[in-house]
C-alpha positions in Angstrom: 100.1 100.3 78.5 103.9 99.3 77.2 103.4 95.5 76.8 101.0 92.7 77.1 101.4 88.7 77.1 99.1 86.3 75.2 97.5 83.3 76.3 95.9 81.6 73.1 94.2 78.4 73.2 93.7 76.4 69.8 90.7 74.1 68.7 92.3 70.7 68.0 93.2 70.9 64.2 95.7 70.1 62.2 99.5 71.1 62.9 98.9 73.5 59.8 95.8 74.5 60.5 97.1 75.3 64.4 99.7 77.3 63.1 98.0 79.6 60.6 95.7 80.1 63.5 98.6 81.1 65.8 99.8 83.2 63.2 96.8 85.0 62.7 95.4 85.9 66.1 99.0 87.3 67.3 99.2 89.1 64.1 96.0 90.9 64.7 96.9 91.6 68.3 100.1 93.0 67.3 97.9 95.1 64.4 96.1 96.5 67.9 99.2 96.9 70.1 101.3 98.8 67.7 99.6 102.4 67.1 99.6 102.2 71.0 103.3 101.8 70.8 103.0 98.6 73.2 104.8 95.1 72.7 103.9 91.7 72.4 106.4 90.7 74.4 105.6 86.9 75.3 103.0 84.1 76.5 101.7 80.7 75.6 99.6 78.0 73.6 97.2 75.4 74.6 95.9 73.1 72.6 91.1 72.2 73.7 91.1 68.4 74.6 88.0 68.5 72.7 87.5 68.5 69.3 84.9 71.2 68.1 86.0 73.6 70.6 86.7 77.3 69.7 89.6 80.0 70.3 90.3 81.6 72.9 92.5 84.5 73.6 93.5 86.1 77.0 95.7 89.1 77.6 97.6 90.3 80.2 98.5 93.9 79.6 101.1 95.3 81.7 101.5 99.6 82.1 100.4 102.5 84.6 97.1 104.3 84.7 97.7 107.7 86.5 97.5 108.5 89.8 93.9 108.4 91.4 92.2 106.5 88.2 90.4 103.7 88.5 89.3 101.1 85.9 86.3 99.4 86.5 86.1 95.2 87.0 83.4 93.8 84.7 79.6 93.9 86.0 79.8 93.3 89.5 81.0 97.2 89.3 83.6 97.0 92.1 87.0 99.3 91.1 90.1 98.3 90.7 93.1 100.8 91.2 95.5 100.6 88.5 99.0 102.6 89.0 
């Protein structure tokens, strides 16, 4: 892995509240990323239309596995090939 983008979605606070959030959750991903020597390199924000609603956070991690590995996709336990 060398980089990943975030997609974080916010409960519908406060502008302050939004932000400390924002602040927070690509601080701890960045806490992750580092020792790995990857980057956060980019992404974006959505704001739930719903009040109440919680965070999400999606990734999309970007490297090369080696040759002939596979990494497996969720439950249904079909492979993907990663290179």
């Amino acid at each position: 892995m060398h980089s990943v983008q975030a997609l974080v979605t916010l409960p519908r606070l406060g502008e302050t509240l939004q932000e400390e959030l924002l602040l927070q959750t690509l601080a701890g991903v960045r806490a992750v990323l580092e020792p790995m020597e990857a980057q956060l390199i980019g992404g974006h924000s959505l704001q739930r239309l719903d009040a109440g609603e919680e965070l999400s956070l999606a990734l999309t991690v970007n490297g090369q596995a080696p040759p002939g590995r596979f990494w497996t996709k969720g439950a249904c336990g079909r492979a993907m090939r990663c290179c």
